[in-house]
DODO-196546 format. One line per 3 residues: number of its first residue (from 0); their letters; for each residue x, z, y of C-alpha. Coordinates in Angstrom, 3 decimals. Layout:
BEGIN
NUM = A = X:Z:Y ~ ...
//
This chain:
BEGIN
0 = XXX = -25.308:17.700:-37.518 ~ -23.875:16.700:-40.641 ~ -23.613:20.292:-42.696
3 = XXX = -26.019:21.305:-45.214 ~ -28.594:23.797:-45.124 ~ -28.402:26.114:-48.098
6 = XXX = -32.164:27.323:-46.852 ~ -33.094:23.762:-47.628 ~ -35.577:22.813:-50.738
9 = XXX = -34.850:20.617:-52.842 ~ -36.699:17.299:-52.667 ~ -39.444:16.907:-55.569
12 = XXX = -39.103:13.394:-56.751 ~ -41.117:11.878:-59.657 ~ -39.899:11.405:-62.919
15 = XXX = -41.332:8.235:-64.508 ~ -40.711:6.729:-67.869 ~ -40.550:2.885:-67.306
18 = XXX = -40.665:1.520:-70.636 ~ -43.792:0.420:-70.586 ~ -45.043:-2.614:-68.325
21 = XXX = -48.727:-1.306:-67.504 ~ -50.511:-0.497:-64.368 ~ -50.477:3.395:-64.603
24 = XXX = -46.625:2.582:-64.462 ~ -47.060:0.610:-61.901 ~ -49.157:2.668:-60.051
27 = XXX = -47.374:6.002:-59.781 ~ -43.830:3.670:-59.328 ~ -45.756:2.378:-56.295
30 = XXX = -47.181:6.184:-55.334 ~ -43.377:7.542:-55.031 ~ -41.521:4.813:-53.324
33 = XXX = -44.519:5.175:-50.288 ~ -44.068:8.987:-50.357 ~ -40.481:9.656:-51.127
36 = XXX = -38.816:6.192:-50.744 ~ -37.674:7.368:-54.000 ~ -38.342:7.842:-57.931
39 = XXX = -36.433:9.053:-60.901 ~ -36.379:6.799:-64.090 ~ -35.776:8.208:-67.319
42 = XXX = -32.300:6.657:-68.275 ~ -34.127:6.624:-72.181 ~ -36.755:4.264:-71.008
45 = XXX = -34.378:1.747:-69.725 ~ -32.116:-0.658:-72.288 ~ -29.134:0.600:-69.902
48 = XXX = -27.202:2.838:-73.015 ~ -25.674:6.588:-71.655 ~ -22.908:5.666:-73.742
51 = XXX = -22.093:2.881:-71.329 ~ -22.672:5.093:-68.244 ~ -19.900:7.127:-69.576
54 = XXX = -17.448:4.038:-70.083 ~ -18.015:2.780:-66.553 ~ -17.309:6.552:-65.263
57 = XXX = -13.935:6.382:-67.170 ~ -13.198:3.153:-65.799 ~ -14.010:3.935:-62.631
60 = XXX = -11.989:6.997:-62.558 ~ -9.008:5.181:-64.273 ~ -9.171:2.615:-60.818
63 = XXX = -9.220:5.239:-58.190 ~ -6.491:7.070:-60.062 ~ -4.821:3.622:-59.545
66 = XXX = -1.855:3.512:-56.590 ~ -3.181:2.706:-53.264 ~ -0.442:-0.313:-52.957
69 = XXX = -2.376:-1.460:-56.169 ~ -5.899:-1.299:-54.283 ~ -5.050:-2.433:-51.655
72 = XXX = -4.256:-6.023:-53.241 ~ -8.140:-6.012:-53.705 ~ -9.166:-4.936:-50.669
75 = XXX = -12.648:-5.238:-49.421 ~ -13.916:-8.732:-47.517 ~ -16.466:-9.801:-45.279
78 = XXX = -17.819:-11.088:-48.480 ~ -18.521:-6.946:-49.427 ~ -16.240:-7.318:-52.203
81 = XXX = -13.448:-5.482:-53.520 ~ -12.009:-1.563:-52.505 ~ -12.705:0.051:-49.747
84 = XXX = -10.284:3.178:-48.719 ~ -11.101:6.330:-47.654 ~ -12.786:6.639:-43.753
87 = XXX = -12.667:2.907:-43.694 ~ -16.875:3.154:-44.040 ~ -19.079:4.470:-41.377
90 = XXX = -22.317:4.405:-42.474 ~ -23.723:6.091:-39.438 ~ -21.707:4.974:-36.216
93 = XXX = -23.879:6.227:-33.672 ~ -23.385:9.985:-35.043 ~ -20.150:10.048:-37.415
96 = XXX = -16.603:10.676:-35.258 ~ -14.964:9.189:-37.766 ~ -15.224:7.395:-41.389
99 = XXX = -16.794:8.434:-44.295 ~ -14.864:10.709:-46.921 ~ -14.635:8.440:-50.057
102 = XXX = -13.518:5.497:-51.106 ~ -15.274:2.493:-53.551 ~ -14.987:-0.599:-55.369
105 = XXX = -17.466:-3.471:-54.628 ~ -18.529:-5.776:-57.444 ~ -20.328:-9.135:-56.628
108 = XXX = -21.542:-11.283:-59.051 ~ -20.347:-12.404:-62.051 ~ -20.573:-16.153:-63.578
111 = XXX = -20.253:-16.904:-67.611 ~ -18.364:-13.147:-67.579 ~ -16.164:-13.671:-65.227
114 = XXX = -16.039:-12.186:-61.601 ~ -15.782:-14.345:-58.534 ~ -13.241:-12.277:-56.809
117 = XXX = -9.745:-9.979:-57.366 ~ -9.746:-7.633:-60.054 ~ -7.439:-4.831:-59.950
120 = XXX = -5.147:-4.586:-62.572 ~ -6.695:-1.310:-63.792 ~ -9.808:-3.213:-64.796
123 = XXX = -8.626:-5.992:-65.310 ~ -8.959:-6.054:-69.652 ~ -12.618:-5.141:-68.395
126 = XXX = -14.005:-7.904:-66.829 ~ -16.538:-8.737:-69.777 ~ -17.669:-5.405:-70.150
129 = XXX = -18.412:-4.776:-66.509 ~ -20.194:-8.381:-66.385 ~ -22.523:-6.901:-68.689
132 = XXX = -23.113:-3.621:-67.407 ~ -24.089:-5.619:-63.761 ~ -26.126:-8.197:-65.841
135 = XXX = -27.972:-4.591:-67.479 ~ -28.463:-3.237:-63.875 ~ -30.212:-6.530:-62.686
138 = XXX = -32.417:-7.133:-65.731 ~ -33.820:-3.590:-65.086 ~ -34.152:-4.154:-61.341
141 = XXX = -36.322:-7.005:-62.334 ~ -38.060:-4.795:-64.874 ~ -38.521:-2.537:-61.795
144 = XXX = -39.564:-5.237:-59.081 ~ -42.293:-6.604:-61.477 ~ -43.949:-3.154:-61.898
147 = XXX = -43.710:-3.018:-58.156 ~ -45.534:-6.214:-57.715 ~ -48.441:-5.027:-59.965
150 = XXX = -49.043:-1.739:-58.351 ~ -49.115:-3.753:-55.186 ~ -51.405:-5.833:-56.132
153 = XXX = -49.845:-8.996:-55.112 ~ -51.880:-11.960:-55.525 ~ -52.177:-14.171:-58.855
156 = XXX = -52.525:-17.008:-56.782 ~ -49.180:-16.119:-54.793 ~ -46.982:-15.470:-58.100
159 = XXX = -48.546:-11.451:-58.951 ~ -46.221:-9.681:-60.416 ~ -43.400:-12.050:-60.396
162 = XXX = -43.425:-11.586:-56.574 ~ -40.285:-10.115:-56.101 ~ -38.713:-10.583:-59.182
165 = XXX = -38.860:-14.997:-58.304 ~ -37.026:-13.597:-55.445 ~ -33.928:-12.193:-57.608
168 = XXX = -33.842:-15.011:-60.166 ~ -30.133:-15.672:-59.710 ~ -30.574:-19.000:-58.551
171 = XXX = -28.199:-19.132:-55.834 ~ -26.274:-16.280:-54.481 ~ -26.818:-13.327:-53.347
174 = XXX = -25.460:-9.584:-51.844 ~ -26.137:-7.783:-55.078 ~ -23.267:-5.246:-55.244
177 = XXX = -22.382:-3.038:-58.392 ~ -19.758:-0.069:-56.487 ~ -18.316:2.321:-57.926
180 = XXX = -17.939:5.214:-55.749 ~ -14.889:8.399:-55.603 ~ -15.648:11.801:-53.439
183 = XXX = -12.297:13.163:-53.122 ~ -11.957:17.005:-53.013 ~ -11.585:17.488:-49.647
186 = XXX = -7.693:17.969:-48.921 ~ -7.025:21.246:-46.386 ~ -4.899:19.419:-44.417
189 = XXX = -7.651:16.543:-43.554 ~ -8.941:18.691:-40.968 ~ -12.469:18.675:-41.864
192 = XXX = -15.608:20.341:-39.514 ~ -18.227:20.616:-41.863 ~ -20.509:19.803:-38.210
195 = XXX = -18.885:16.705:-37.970 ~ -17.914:15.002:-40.947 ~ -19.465:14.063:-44.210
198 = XXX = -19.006:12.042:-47.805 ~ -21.647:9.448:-46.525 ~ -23.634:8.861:-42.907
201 = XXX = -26.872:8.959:-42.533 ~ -28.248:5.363:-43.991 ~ -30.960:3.382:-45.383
204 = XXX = -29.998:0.858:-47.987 ~ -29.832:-2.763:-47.339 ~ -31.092:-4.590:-50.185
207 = XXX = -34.353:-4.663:-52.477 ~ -34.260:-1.615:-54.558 ~ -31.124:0.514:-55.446
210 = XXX = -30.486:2.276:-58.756 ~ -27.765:5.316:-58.688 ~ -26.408:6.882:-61.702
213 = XXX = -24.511:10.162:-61.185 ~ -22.758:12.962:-63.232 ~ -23.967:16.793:-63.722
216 = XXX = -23.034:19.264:-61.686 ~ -22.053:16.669:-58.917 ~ -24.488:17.027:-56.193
219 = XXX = -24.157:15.931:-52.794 ~ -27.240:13.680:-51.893 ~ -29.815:14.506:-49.413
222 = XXX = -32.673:12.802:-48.307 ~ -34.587:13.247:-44.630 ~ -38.244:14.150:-45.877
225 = XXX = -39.084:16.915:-43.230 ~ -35.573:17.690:-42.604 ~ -32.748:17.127:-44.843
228 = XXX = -33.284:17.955:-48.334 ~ -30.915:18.187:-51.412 ~ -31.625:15.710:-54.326
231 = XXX = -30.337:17.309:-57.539 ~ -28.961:15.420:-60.425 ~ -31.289:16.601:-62.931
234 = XXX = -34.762:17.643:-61.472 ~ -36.964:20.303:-62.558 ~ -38.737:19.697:-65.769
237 = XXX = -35.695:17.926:-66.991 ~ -33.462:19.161:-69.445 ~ -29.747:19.750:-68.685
240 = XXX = -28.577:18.913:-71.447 ~ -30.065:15.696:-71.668 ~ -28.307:12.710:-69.542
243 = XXX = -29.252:12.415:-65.854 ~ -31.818:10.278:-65.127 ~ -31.526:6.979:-62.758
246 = XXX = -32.525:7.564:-59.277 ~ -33.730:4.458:-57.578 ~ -34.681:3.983:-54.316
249 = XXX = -36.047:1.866:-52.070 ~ -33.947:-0.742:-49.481 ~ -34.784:-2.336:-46.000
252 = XXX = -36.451:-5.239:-47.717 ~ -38.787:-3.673:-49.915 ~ -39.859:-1.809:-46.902
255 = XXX = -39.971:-5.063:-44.775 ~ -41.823:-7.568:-47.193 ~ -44.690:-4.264:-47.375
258 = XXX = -44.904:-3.715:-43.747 ~ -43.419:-0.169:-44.066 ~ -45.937:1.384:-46.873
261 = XXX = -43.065:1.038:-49.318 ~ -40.380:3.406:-47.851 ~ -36.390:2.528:-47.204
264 = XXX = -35.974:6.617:-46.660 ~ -32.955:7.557:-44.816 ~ -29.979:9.589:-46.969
267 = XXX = -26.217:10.377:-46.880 ~ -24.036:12.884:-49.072 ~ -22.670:15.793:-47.893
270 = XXX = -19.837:17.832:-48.811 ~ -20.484:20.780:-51.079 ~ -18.546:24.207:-50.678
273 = XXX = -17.224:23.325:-54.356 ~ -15.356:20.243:-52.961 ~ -13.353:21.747:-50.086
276 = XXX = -11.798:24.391:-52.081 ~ -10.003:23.234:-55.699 ~ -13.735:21.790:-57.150
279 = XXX = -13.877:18.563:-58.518 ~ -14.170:14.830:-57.410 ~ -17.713:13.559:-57.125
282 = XXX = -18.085:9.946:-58.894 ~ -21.193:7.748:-58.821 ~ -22.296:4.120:-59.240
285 = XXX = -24.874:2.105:-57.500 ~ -26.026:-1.370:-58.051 ~ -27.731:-2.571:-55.078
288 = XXX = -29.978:-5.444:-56.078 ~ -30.329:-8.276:-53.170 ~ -32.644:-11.248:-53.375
291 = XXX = -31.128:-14.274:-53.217 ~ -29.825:-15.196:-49.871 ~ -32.325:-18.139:-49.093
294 = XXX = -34.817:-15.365:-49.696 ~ -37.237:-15.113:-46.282 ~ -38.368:-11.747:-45.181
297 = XXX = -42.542:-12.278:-45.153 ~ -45.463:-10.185:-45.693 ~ -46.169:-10.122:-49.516
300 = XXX = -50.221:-10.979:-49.780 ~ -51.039:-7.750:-51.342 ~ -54.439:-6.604:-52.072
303 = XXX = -53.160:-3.215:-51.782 ~ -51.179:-3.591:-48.418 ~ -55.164:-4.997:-46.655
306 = XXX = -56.690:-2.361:-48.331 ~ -54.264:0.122:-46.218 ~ -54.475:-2.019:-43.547
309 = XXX = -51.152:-2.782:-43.494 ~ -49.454:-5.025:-40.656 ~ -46.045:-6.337:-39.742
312 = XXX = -45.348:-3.549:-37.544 ~ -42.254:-2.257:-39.539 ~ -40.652:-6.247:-40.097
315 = XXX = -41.604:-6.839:-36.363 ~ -39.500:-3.688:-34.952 ~ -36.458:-4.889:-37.519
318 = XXX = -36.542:-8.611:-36.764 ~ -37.707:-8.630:-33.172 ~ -40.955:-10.901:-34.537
321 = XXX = -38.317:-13.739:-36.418 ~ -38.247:-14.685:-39.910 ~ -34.945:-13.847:-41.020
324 = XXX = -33.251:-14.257:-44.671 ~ -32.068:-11.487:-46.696 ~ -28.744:-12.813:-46.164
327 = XXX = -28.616:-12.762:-42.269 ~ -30.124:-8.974:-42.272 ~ -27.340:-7.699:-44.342
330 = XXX = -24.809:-9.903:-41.957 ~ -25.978:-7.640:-39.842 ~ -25.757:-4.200:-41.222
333 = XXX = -22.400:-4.974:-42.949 ~ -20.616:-5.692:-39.329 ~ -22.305:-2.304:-37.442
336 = XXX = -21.002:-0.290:-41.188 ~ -17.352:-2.059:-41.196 ~ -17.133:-3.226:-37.101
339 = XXX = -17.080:-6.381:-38.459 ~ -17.358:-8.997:-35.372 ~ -20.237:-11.539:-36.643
342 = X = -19.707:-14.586:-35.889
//
């Protein structure tokens, strides 16, 4: 079942303020992403500007205002780069009759300012600007993945708290994505069943950590934590009127390299009442930080993870008992999302 449950209460996720690099950070960064799989950040705590955020929301809305024959000349790759058009996605196969209802633009990464791929002509005078909004994303990821490391505990002798973050040096390439993401209103002759379709299947996220940065009013995410529950843009304690915070939340590889204790919690978007009669288009953006692709999916030694008693069970079930590189696992998820054949 795909509909949402007005009955349903609304997840309460943690609000941290990360601008300080310290172990009580740390530690209630590492408490959320084993309870919830997810954590807000205070977008004030972060060197990402909420000026910005506003300038990538225009220029994302100026793209998928764009002509389709003008999208489609960027259209997305086995690479996971460039537009992809609306029920082309199926982020839940196995329960979804047909694709999801949205459409986004992938960004890979960029080199000296430039990006290694098509850009549409709508963004095309903004190539330098969006380099630097994707280099922002990454340096807080980092920011994010060291404070992770500490409240782990990881060992000195093993790198500490530059664990994860050696991991996502930019060395050598990797599946970080920046996408920029349209909800259409839902059209009345698209003939919708609220039982049977939705903005975005049931998923975990592929990579290391995920940031999202959304607009008020414009909810839509759930979350399974004993049943599905709404996430709401601003949370309670947090003022309206102030900008939305950034929620980030944990991928398949944080939860692999921790054995599970670090959850990669399921979630998908639904389709609000608001957006099947004359509401508004839902925009967000996600950067989804990867590791670099050599990058080998082992047990972090973590003084934390022994203490917990923490084994390989959760790698084990993904990877069938192999070592596998960040690259080859999201091979894999990106042909069951697309039907890509791998080769």
């Amino acid at each position: 079942m795909t509909a949402q449950s007005p009955l349903a209460e609304a997840a309460q996720i943690p609000v941290i303020n990360v601008s300080q690099t310290d172990s009580e950070t740390a530690d209630r960064l590492v408490d959320a992403a084993a309870t919830f799989g997810f954590v807000f950040v205070e977008l004030e705590s972060t060197d990402i500007n909420y000026n910005d955020v506003q300038r990538m929301f225009e220029l994302s809305k100026a793209f998928f205002a764009s002509p389709k024959s003008e999208k489609a000349k960027c259209a997305i790759s086995e690479n996971n780069r460039g537009w992809s058009s609306m029920l082309s996605e199926t982020l839940d196969p196995d329960n979804q009759r047909r694709g999801d209802f949205k459409e986004a633009f992938n960004f890979g990464e960029f080199q000296d300012g430039k990006a290694q791929q098509p850009i549409p002509d709508a963004l095309a005078a903004e190539e330098s600007y969006l380099s630097g909004f994707y280099d922002s994303c990454h340096d807080l990821c980092v920011r994010l993945l060291q404070l992770f490391a500490m409240g782990l505990k990881i060992d000195e002798s093993a790198g500490g708290k530059h664990w994860f973050s050696a991991r996502h040096d930019r060395s050598g390439p990797s599946g970080s994505i920046l996408r920029l993401l349209h909800y259409p209103v839902i059209p009345e002759d698209a003939g919708y069943v609220p039982e049977k379709d939705i903005r975005a299947g049931a998923h975990s996220d592929y990579g290391s950590i995920t940031l999202l940065f959304q607009r008020p009013g414009q909810e839509g995410l759930e979350i399974l934590s004993k049943g599905w529950q709404p996430v709401p843009v601003h949370p309670d304690g947090v003022d309206a009127s102030r900008p939305p915070p950034i929620l980030v939340n944990i991928g398949d590889l944080l939860s692999y390299w921790t054995g599970g204790h670090l959850k990669s919690t399921v979630h998908r978007v639904v389709v609000p009442a608001s957006a099947r009669a004359g509401g508004e288009d839902r925009y967000s953006m996600a950067f989804f930080c990867h590791p670099v692709d050599t990058a080998l999916l082992v047990p972090v030694p973590s003084e934390l993870l022994r203490e917990h008693g923490k084994k390989r069970g959760a790698m084990e079930a993904a990877t069938q008992g192999r070592v596998i590189t960040a690259a080859e696992h999201l091979k894999d998820r990106l042909a069951a999302t697309y039907g890509w054949t791998k080769s």
